[in-house]
N, C-alpha and C positions, 0 to 999 in steps of 0.2 A: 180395151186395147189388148192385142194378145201379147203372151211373152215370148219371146224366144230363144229357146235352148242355148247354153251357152257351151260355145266352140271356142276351140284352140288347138293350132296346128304351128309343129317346128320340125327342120330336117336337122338329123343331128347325124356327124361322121363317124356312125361308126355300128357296128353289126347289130341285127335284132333281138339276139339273145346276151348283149351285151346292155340293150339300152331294157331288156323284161328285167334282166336282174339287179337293176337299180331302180326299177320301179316296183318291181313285187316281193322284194324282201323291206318289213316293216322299219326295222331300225336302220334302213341304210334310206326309206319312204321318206319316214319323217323329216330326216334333217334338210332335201329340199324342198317338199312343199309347206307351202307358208300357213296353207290352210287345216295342217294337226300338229300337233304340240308331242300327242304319244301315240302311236298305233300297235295294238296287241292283239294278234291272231290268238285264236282258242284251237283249241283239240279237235279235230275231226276224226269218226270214226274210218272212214277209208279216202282213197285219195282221190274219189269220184263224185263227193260230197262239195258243195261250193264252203269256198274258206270263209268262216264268219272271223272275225274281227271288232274291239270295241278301238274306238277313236277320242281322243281330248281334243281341245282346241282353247292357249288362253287367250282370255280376250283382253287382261288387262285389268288392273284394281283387284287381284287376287281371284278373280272370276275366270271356272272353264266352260265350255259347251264339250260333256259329252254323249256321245251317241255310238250308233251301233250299226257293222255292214254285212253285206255278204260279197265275195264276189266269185268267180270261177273263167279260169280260161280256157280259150278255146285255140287250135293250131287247125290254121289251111294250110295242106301238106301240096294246094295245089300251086298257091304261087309266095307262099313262103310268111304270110303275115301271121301273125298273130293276134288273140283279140282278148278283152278281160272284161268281164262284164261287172255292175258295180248298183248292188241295192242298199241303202245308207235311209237313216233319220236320225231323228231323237227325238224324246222325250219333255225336253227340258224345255219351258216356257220363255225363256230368256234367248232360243234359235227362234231367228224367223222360218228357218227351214222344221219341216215339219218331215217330211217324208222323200223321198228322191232317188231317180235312178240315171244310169248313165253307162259309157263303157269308154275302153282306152283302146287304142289299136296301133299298131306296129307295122307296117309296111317299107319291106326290105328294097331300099333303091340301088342304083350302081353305086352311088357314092355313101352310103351309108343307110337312114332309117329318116322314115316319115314319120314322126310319134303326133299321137293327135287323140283328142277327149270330145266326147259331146256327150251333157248333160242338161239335166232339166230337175224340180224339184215342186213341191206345193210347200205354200205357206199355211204358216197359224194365224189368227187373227181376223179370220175373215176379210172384208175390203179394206181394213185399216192394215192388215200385212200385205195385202198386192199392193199399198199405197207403196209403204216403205219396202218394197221391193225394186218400186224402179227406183231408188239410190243404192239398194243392198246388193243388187243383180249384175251394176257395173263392176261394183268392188271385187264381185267375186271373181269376174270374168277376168278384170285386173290382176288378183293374188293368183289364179292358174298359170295365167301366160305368162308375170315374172317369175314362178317357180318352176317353168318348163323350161326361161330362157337359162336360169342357175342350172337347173339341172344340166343343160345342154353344154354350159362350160364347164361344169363339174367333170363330164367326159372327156369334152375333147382338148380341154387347158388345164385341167388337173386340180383349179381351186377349190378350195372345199366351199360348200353354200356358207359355213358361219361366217367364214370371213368375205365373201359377195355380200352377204346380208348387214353385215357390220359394215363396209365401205357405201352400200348404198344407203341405208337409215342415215347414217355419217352424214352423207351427203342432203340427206333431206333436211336434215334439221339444220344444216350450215346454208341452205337455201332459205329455211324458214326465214332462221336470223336475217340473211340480208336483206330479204321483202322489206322486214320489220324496219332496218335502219335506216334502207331511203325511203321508206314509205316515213317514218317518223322524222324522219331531219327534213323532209319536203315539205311535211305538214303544219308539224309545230312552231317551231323557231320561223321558218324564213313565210310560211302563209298565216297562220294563226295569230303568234306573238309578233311577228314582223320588228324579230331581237334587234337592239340596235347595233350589238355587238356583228351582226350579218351583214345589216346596210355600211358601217363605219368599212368592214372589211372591202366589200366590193369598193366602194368610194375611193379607198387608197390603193388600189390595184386600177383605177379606171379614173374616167371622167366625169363620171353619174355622182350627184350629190342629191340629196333631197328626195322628192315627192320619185322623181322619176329612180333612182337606187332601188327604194322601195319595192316600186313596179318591177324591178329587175331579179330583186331578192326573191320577188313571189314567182316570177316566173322560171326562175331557177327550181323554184319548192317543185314547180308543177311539173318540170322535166324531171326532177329525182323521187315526185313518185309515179312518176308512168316508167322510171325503170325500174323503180320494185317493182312492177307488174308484168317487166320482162324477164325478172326473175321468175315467176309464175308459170307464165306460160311460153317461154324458151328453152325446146326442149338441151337445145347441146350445152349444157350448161358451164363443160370446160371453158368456152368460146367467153364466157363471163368471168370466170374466174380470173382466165389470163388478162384481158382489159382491167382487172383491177388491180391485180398486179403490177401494174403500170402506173393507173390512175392513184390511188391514193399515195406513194410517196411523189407525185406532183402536186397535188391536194394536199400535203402536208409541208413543202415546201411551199406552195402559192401563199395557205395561210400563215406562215411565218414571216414571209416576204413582206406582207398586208400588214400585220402588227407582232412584232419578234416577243413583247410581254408576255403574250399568251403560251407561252413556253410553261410557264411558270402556276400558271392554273390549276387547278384542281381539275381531273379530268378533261385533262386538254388536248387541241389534235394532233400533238407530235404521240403521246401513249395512245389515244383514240384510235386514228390511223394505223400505227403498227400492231394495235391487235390484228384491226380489219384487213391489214395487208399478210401476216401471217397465216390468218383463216385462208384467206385467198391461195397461199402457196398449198396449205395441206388440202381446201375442199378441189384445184386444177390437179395434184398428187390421187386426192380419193377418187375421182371420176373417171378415171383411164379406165377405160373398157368396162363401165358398168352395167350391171343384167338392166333388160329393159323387158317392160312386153311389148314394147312395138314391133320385136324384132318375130313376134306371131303372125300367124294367119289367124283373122280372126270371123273370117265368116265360109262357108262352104260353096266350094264348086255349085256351081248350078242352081244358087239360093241369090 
């Protein structure tokens, strides 16, 4: 199967030698793309020399990748773009990336700048690194395009990437959570253990007693976890937050309604629910206007 070079294209408002000098100066580099941790130009003897550069990347558990680039730009004085070309590897047996080249380009539009990348790389590994390439190959193509779309509000809305990258992670891991919770209260309690504390509850809220409650309780399980799984893959994920905003203090009213005792429980759903209602207010708070890659182009004209 061949690969294909990974592309990513974003128009951003605002001039091309506005969007060169938050792309080619290293420390202003790093903090939005996702994919280096530190970038350090080295010395060249004149300024006709391509700029070599070494790069980190953490990956987590105290572990970095780094490696080593060159790049050099280039200016069409004919209709105003500019272009950076980009030869990068490393060393280190722990990148599947082994060696790789690529370039960035800038074309000046009416309303601002066309910024866009296309790269390509070989792996180590022989057939067992093209193996693990097609999952490594999306990711990467992933961590470009949301740190084009930071970078893109970095200019023209002024937020710095820590805090986009703090509000989106925020959000991911407040998704994680909730997958977890209806996927686990759909599973356990109302299909697995089929609690009787569940069935008793629906019973005094309904007409369902018995064998058929039961039936009702498991089907309940199966609706809350086919919606952790719209947590998954839904992408507007405010559009969830606010329905639960709603939903659980009805849900914590319904269960009180059904049996008032359970107040008094140990980890019960009047504290249960106001966690999960409070999450709700901050993850519909965090998700206003979060970096996305979807908001790239991800494949080229004419391809």
């Amino acid at each position: 199967m061949k690969k294909k070079p990974i592309y990513v294209e974003i128009p951003i408002e605002a001039e091309v030698d506005a969007v060169w000098g938050m792309t080619q100066k290293p420390e202003v580099h790093k903090q939005w793309d996702l994919r280096f941790s530190s970038i350090t130009y080295l010395p060249k003897e004149n300024a006709d020399q391509p700029q070599s550069f070494l790069y980190e990347t953490n990956i987590g558990f105290g572990q970095k990748v780094a490696g080593w680039g060159k790049s050099i730009g280039t200016h069409n004085k004919t209709d105003g773009s500019k272009t950076s070309s980009l030869h990068f590897g490393t060393e280190q047996k722990i990148s599947p990336i082994r060696e790789g080249k690529g370039y960035w380009k800038y074309i000046p539009k009416e309303n601002g700048t066309t910024f866009l990348t296309l790269y390509d790389y070989d792996t180590r590994f022989g057939p067992f690194g093209r193996f693990l390439d097609l999952l490594f190959r999306p990711i990467m193509g992933w961590a470009t395009a949301l740190s084009f779309d930071v970078l893109k509000r970095w200019i023209e809305k002024g937020e710095v990437p820590r805090a986009q990258y703090i509000r989106f992670f925020s959000s991911v891991l407040i998704t994680a959570l909730f997958f977890f919770v209806w996927f686990y209260q759909g599973l356990v309690p109302k299909i697995i253990a089929k609690h009787p504390e569940e069935v008793a509850m629906l019973s005094n809220l309904s007409a369902l007693a018995g064998a058929t409650a039961e039936m009702a309780v498991g089907i309940i399980g199966v609706l809350e976890i086919l919606f952790a799984f719209v947590w998954l893959f839904y992408r507007k994920k405010r559009h969830l937050f606010a329905l639960q905003i709603i939903v659980f203090p009805i849900l914590t009213i319904t269960a009180l309604a059904a049996n008032l005792t359970i107040s008094v429980h140990p980890f019960n759903p009047v504290t249960f629910n106001a966690s999960l209602w409070i999450l709700s207010i901050v993850g519909y708070l965090l998700t206003k206007d979060l970096p996305t890659a979807t908001s790239c182009k991800r494949t080229r004209k004419g391809v």
